[in-house]
C-alpha positions in Angstrom: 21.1 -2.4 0.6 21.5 1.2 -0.4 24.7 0.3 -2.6 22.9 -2.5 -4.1 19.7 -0.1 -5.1 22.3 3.0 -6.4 24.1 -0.1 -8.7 20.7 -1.6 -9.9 20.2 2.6 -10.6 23.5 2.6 -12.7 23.0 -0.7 -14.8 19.3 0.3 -15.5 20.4 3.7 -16.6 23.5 2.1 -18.8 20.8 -0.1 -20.2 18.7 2.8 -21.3 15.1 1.1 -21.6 12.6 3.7 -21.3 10.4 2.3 -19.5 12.8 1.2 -16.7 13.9 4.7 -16.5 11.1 6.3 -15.3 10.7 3.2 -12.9 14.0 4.1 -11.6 12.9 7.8 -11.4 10.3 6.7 -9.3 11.8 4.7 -7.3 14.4 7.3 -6.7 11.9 9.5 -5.3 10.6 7.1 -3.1 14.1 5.8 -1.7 13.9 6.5 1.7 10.5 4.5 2.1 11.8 1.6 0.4 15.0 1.2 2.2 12.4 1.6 5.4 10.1 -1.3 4.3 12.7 -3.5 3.8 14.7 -2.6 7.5 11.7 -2.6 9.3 9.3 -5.2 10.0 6.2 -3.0 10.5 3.2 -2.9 8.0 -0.1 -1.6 8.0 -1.9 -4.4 6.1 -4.1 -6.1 8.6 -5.6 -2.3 9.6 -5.8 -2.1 5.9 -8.1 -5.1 5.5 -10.4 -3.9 8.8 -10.7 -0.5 6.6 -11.3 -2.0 3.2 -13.9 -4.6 5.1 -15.9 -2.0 7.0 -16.2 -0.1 3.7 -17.6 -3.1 2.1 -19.8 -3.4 4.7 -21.1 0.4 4.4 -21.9 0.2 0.7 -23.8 -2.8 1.2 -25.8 -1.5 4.0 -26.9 1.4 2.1 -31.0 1.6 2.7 -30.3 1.1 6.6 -32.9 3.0 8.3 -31.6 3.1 11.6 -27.6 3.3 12.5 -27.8 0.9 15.2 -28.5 -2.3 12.8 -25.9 -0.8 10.9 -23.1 -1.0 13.9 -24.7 -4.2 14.5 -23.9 -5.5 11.7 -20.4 -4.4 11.7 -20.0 -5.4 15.3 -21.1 -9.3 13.8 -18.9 -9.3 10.9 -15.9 -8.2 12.7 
């Protein structure tokens, strides 16, 4: 997979499109983690979505008097 990323490198760079090339800059940088996403099957997307639900769920509690309705209601939409 590595060889196939370093030759996509070399056409986009023969290519000279601007904008590709600081695409490939970044992804150059960021090599190691891409090659890791693809090996590995891990991801962090369900946590993610608790996260991004309970934060929801705090802006749209804001006004709660009292913190234990507030865990209640994340206990209830969990």
């Amino acid at each position: 997979m590595k060889k196939r990323l370093e030759g996509f490198y070399r056409k986009v760079e023969e290519a000279r499109i601007s904008a590709f090339l600081k695409a490939i800059s970044t992804f150059k940088n960021w090599q190691v983690e891409i090659l890791n996403s693809i090996i590995f099957p891990y991801s962090n997307g369900f946590l993610e979505g608790i996260n991004n639900k309970s934060k929801v769920m705090k802006r749209n509690a804001y006004g709660f008097r009292r913190f234990d309705h507030f865990k209640a209601k994340v206990l209830l939409n969990m």
